[in-house]
C-alpha positions, 0 to 999 in steps of 0.5 A: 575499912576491915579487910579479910583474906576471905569472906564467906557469904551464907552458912548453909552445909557449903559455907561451914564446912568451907570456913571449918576447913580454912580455919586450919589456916593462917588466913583471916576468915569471916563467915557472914549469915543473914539469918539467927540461926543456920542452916535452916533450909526448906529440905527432906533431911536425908544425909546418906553414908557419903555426908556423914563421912565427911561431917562424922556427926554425933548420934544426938544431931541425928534424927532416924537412922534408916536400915529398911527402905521401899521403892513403889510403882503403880504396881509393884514394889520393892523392900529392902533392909541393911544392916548399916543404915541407908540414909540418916534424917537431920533436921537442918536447923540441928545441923547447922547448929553443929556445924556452926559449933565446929567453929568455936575457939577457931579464928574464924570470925561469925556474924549472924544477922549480916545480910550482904546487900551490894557486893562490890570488885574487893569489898562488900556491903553489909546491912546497907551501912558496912563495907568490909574488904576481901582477897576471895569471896565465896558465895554459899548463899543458896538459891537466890545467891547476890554473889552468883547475880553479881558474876552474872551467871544464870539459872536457868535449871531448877526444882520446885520442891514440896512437901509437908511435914506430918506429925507420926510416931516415926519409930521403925518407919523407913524411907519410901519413894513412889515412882508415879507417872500419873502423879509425878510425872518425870520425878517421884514422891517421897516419905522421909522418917525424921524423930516424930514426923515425916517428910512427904513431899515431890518435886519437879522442874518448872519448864516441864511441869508447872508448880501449880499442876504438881501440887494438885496432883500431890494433893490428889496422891496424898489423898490416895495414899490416905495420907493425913495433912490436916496437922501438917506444915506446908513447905515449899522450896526452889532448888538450882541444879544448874551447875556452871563452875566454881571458881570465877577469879578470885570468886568463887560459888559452892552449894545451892548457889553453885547449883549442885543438887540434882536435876532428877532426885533434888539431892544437894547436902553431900554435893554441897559438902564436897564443894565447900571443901573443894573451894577450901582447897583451891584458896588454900592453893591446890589447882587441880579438881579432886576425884571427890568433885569429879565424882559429884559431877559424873553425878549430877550429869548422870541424874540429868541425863535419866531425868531427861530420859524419864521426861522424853518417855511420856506415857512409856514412864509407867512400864520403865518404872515397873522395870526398875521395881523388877531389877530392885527385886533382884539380888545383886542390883539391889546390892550395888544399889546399896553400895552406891550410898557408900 
């Protein structure tokens, strides 16, 4: 039987970024994706100031960089333009293609379709036929991650999340997000300018708004916003942000698998990076948590918190959000808001 120091199931943003930074090291490194290609995800593909500082990606991976955003509710809006852009779109197919290639003339061993299908206390079985060995095992393999079933950690919280992707000239689009009681309930709606296309979409948790009433409510909205789908491609996605730790032994669990995205916005591709990283880290033998991960978590907590706020207001959501317009509006707010994408 081979035997690795570490092996890293899925090759999603997380377990890149994780075999990137331990391929620094001496360790025996096997990164393991189940696909043909990497990092494709079901996803609006905005990356904000804080991933891109920690991937430095090339202007050819980048899709639309966004200066001008807008925030609408039933009432009113807000607009804003910066001189450095807000977020960035990327498709996450190219990103993963990127990432992956950041590995090359490394000793980190990659294999493509290499499905994990039983893991075991020191070993692990690929395509039902090979066992390899390991020291640690991360498991970056997303939402319905094998790793996180075997440690026998639940998911209970989590976003359904829809869109389509709508063929525009997106040159000079901004981002747009719609907070909308009446269609969204406690979350919001989206339209995210990538290179020729948009990304319109919303999300929800499940336990407070069925998939099946969202989609009618977004197909009624899209309708209202005059918004043609017929050339659109559908998609639909679960996303985990139910959050439990990351290291379990000599296991450990980044990204989606971790449940790293939050609960309000679906955001998940910086919190993802700031995991494999940490989890990086921890093998390589720091033991304390870094401000980076302490900072995600005071995050995702704080978007729970106003998610479950949001929920709890009922028919109050509607003059909250006519709130939140007027504080966007103002001069300063709008100028922290910014800084928070720093």
């Amino acid at each position: 039987m081979e035997k690795f120091d570490i092996i890293i199931v899925g090759a999603g943003p997380a377990g890149l970024i994780c075999a990137e930074k331990l391929s620094k090291s001496e360790l025996k490194v096997l990164l393991l994706e189940k696909e043909d290609v990497f990092g494709d995800k079901v996803c609006a593909g905005g990356l904000t100031r804080k991933g891109l500082a920690l991937l430095e990606l090339p202007d050819d991976v980048i899709e639309h960089k966004v200066y001008k955003t807008a925030v609408y509710s039933r009432k009113r809006h807000s607009q804003a333009e910066t001189p450095d852009p807000v977020v960035v779109t990327i498709d996450r197919k190219n990103l993963g293609a990127w990432q992956r290639k950041q590995l090359d003339n490394t000793s980190v061993e990659v294999r493509k379709n290499a499905r994990v299908t039983e893991i075991r206390k020191e070993s692990l079985v690929v395509n039902e036929r090979e066992e390899i060995g390991y020291r640690f095992l991360v498991g970056a393999d997303g939402y319905s991650s094998l790793v996180r079933r075997y440690l026998d950690i639940p998911l209970e919280k989590k976003l359904i999340g829809i869109q389509y992707v709508v063929p525009v000239n997106a040159h000079g689009q901004r981002l747009e997000i719609f907070l909308d009681r009446k269609h969204f309930h406690a979350w919001y709606g989206w339209i995210f300018p990538h290179q020729g296309k948009n990304a319109v979409g919303c999300c929800c948790d499940p336990r407070y708004l069925s998939a099946k009433k969202l989609k009618e409510d977004f197909q009624h909205w899209l309708k209202e916003k005059d918004i043609d789908i017929s050339k659109a491609e559908y998609q639909s996605a679960p996303i985990s942000y139910d959050y439990r730790g990351l290291r379990f032994g000599n296991i450990f669990l980044v990204g989606d698998a971790a449940g790293m995205a939050s609960g309000l916005t679906g955001e998940g591709i910086y919190q993802s990076l700031v995991s494999g990283l940490e989890v990086a880290e921890y093998i390589l033998g720091r033991k304390e948590v870094s401000d980076a991960m302490k900072t995600v978590i005071r995050y995702n907590r704080i978007q729970e918190k106003m998610m479950k706020l949001f929920i709890r207001l009922g028919r109050l959501r509607g003059p909250v959000h006519e709130m939140i317009i007027m504080l966007l509006n103002n001069k300063k707010f709008k100028a922290r808001v910014n800084k928070g994408f720093s």
